[in-house]
C-alpha positions as CSV (number, residue, x, y, z in Angstrom):
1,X,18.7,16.3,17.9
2,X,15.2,17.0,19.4
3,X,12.3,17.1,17.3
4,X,12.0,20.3,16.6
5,X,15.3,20.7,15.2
6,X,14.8,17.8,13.1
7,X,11.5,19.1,11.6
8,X,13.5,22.3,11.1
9,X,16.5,20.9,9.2
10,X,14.2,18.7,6.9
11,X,11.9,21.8,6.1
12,X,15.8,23.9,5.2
13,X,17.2,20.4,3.4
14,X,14.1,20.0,1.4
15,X,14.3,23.3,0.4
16,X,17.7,23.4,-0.7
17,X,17.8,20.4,-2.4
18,X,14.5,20.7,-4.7
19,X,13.1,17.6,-2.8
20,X,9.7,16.1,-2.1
21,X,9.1,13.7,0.6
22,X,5.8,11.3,-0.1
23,X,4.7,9.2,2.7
24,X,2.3,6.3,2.5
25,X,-0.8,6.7,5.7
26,X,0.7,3.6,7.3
27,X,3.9,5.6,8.4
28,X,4.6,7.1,11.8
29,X,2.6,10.4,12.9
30,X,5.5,12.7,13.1
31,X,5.9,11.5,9.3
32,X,2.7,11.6,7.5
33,X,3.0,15.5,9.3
34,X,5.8,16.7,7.4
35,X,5.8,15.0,4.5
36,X,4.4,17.2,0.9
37,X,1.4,14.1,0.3
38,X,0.6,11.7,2.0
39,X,-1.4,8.7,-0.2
40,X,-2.2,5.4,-0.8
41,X,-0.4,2.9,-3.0
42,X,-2.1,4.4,-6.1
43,X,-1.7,8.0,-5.6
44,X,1.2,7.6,-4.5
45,X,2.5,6.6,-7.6
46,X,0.4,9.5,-9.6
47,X,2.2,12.0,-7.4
48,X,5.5,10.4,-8.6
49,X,4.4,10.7,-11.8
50,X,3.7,14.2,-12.1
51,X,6.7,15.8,-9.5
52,X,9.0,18.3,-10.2
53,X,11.5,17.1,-7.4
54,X,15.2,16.4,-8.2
55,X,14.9,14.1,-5.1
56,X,12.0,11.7,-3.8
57,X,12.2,11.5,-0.6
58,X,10.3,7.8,-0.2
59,X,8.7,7.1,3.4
60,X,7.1,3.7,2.8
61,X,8.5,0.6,2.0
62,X,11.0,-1.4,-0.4
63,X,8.2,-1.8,-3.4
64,X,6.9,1.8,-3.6
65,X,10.3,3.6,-3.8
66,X,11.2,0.9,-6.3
67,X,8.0,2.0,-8.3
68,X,8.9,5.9,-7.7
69,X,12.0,5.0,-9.5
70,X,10.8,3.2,-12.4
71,X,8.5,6.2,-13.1
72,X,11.0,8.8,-12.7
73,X,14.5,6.7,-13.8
74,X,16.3,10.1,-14.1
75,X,15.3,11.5,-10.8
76,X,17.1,10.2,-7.5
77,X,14.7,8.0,-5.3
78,X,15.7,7.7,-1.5
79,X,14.5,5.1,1.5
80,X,15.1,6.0,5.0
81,X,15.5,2.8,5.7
82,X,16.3,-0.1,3.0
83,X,15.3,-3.3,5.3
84,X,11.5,-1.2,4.7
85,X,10.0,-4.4,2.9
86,X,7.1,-5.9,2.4
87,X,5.7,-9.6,3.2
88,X,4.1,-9.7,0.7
89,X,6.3,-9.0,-2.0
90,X,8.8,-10.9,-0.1
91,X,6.5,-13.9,-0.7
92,X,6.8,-14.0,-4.6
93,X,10.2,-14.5,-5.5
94,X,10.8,-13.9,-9.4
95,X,12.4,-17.1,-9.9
96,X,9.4,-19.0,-8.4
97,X,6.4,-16.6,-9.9
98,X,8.5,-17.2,-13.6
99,X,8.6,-20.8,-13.1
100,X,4.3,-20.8,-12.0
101,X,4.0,-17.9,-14.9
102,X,5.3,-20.8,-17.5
103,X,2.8,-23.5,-16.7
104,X,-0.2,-20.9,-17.4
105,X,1.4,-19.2,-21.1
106,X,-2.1,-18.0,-22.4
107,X,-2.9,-16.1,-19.1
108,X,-2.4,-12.4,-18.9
109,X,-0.3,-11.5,-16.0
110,X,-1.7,-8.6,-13.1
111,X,0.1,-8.1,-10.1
112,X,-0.7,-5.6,-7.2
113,X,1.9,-2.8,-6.9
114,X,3.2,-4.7,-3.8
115,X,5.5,-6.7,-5.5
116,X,9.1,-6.1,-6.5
117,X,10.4,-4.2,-9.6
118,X,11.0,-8.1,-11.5
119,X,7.8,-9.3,-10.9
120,X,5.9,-6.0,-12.7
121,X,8.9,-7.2,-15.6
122,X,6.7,-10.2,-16.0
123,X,3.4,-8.5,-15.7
124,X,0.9,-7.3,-18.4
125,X,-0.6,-5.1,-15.7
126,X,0.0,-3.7,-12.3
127,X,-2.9,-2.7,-10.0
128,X,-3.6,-0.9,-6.5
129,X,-6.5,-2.1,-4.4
130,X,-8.2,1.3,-6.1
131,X,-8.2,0.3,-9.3
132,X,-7.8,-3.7,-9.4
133,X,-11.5,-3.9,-10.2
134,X,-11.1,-1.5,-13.1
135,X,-8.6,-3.0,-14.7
136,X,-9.8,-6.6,-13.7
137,X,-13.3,-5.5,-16.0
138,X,-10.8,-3.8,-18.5
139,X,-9.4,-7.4,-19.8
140,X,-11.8,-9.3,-22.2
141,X,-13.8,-11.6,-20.6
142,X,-12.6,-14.6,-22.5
143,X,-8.8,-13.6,-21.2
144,X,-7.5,-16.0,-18.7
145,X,-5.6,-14.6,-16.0
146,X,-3.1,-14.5,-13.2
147,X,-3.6,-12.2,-10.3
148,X,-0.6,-12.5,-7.9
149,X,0.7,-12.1,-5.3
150,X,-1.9,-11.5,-2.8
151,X,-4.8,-14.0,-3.0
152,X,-7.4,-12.8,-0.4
153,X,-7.5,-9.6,-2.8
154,X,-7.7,-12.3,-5.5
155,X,-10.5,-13.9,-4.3
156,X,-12.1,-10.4,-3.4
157,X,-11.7,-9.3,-7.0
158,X,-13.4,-13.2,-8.4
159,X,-16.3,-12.9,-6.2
160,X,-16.8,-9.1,-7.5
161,X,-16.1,-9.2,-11.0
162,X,-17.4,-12.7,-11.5
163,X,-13.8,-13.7,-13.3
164,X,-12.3,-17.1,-12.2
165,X,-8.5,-16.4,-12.1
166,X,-5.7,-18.4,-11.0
167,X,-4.3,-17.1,-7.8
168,X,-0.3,-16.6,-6.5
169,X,-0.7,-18.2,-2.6
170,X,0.6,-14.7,-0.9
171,X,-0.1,-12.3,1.4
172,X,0.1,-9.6,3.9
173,X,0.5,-10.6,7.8
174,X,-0.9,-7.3,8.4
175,X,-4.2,-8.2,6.9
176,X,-3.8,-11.4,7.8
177,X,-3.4,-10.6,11.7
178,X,-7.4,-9.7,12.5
179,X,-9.3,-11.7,14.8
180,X,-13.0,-12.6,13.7
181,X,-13.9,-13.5,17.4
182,X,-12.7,-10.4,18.8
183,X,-13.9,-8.4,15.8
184,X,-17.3,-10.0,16.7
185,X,-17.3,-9.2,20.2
186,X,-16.6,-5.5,19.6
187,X,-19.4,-5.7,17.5
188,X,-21.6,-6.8,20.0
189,X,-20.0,-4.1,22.4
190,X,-20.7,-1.3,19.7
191,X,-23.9,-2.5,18.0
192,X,-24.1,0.9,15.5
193,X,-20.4,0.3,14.5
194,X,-19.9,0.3,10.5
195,X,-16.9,-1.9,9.7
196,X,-14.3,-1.1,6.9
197,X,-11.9,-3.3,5.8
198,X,-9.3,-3.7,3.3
199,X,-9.3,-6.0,0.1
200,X,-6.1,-7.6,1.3
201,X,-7.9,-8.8,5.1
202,X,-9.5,-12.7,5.0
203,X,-12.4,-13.7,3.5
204,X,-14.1,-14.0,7.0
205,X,-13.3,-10.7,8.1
206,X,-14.7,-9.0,4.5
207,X,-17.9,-10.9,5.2
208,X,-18.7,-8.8,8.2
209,X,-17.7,-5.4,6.7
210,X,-19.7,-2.7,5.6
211,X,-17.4,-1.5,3.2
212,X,-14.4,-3.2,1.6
213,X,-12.0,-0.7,-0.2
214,X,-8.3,0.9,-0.4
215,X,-6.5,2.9,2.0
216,X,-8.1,5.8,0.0
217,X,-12.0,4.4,0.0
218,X,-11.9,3.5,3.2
219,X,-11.1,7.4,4.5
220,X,-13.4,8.3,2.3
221,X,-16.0,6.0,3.2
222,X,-15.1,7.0,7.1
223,X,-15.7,11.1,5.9
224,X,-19.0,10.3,4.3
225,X,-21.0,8.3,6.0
226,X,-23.3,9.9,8.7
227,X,-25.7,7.2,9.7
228,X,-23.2,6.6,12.8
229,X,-20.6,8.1,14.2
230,X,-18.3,4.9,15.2
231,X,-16.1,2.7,13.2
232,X,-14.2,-0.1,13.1
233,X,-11.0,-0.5,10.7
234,X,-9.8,-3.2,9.9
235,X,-6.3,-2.2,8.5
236,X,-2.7,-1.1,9.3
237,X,-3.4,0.9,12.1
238,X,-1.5,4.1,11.1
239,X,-4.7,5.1,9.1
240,X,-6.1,6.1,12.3
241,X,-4.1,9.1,12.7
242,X,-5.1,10.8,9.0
243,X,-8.5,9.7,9.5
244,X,-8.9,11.1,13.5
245,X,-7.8,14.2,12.3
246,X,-10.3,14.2,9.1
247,X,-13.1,13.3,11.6
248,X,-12.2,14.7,15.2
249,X,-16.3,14.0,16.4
250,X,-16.3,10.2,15.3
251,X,-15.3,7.2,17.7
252,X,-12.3,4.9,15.3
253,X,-11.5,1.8,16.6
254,X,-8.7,-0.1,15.1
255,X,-9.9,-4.2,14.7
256,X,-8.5,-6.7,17.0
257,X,-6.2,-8.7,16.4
258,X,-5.2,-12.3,17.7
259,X,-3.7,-13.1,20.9
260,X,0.1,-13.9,20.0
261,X,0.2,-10.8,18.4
262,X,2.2,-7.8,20.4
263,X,0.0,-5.0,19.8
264,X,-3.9,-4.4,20.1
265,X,-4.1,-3.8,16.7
266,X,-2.4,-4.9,13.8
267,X,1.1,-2.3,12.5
268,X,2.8,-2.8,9.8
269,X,6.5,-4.0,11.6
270,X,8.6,-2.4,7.8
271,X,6.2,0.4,7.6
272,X,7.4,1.6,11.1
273,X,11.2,1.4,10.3
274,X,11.2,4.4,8.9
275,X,11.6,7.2,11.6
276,X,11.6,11.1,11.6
277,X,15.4,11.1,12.6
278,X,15.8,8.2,9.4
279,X,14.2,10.2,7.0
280,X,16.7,13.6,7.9
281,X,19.9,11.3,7.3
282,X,18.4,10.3,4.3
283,X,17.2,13.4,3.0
284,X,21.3,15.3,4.3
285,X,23.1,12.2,2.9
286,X,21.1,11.7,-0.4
287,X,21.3,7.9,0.8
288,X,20.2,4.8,1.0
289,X,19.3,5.6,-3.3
290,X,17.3,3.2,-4.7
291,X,19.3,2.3,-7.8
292,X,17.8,-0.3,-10.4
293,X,18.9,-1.4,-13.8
294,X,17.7,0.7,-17.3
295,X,16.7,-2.6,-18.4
296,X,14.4,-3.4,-15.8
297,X,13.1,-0.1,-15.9
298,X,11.8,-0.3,-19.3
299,X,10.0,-3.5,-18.8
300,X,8.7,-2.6,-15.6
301,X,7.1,0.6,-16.3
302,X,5.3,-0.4,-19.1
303,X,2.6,-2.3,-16.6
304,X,3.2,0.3,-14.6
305,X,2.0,3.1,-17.3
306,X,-0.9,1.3,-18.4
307,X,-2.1,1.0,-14.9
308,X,-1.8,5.1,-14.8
309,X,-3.2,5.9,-18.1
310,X,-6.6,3.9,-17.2
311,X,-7.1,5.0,-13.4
């Protein structure tokens, strides 16, 4: 099946069934163009919060359908492809984080969203990279805490809010693939360049950027700024495509990345499983359903809610 006909059959199926498909910016083009929203992390989940759909139609990975599903436990929640994870949530097992949560029992728990559905069980709160510093500022200042599982975000969110937390050793190869020697050549080779970077990218690389945000903040940041026309992102590279067509007269340049790495710039390898052809199956077959237990549900959402009710 061409195209086309695939873009025609998921417009009829979508139709039919009462469904919604939500795509995170990190997905492939031909995605992010059909999909109802495209979002980050954080609206994301406010969009699965507030839909009407009898069938979420997930295009991201593992963790965010998972979190779809907690939100709407009476609503069918589809992947196009289940191996969609995440190396960073796949770096925090739950047996493990229970075993570290035990030695720290006066420390309130956050997690970023990128986690699995038993890790928010064991979390007081759940953040995004939007909101972290929010909520972060929300907790009384004499409240230990845990931030897991990414810790350049961690350390991100101590130097900005001034709170000493103990840190989960995660996080994301993604972020974690930028070069700062290349990144400083290009600067030299584009001397006007404004840098954006995402919390979850090394200390080193945040150090050089002009503006450290979300997925969200940093298009924002990119549609707002006029004192140059040329950028450098330093994040999964699929935010180019949302962001080129939001500013067709600016220059984007993904960051580099290091040498062993495949591509110029650093792609999210579980983002990209998911495929326009994946996502029709999906949506025809009603399947691969993310299915989780009413227990975990319950104990996962309430992180989860209170995240939503203060962003």
């Amino acid at each position: 099946m061409g195209k086309s006909e695939l873009v025609a059959e998921i417009n009829r199926l979508r139709k039919e069934k009462n469904a919604v498909i939500l795509a995170h910016y990190y997905q492939e083009e031909d995605i992010q163009d059909i999909a109802d929203f495209v979002g980050d992390s954080l609206a994301l989940a406010k969009k699965a919060a507030e839909t009407n759909a009898d069938i979420i139609v997930f295009s991201g990975v593992h963790f965010m359908a998972e979190t779809a599903k907690i939100i709407n436990p009476n609503k069918k929640v589809v992947l196009p492809d289940m191996r969609a994870g995440c190396s960073l949530a796949d770096g925090c097992p739950p047996d493990a984080f229970r075993k570290f949560k035990e030695k720290y029992p006066d420390h309130t728990v956050v997690t970023y969203i990128n986690c699995s559905a038993e890790i928010k069980t064991m979390s007081d709160w759940v953040c995004t990279s939007s909101n972290a510093k929010k909520i972060i500022n929300a907790i009384p200042k004499d409240q230990p805490i845990i931030f897991a599982p990414d810790q350049n975000l961690g350390k991100y969110l101590m130097q900005e809010t001034g709170r000493d937390m103990v840190l989960w050793k995660g996080s994301c190869v993604v972020h974690e693939a930028f070069s700062i020697e290349k990144l400083l050549d290009l600067i030299s080779k584009y001397p006007n360049a404004k840098i954006a970077a995402h919390p979850e990218s090394q200390t080193h690389i945040l150090k050089v950027a002009n503006y450290v945000g979300s997925t969200a903040g940093i298009l924002n940041y990119i549609k707002t700024t006029t004192e140059t026309d040329t950028f450098i992102i330093a994040t999964e590279a699929g935010i180019l495509h949302k962001m080129a067509q939001d500013n067709p007269n600016k220059v984007l340049i993904p960051a580099p990345v290091d040498e062993d790495n495949s591509c110029a710039c650093s792609e999210c390898a579980f983002m990209k499983l998911n495929t326009l052809e994946k996502l029709y199956r999906c949506l025809r077959d009603e399947s691969p359903e993310i299915v989780l237990d009413k227990e975990l549900i319950e104990k996962a959402l309430i992180p989860i809610e209170r995240m939503l009710a203060i962003s």
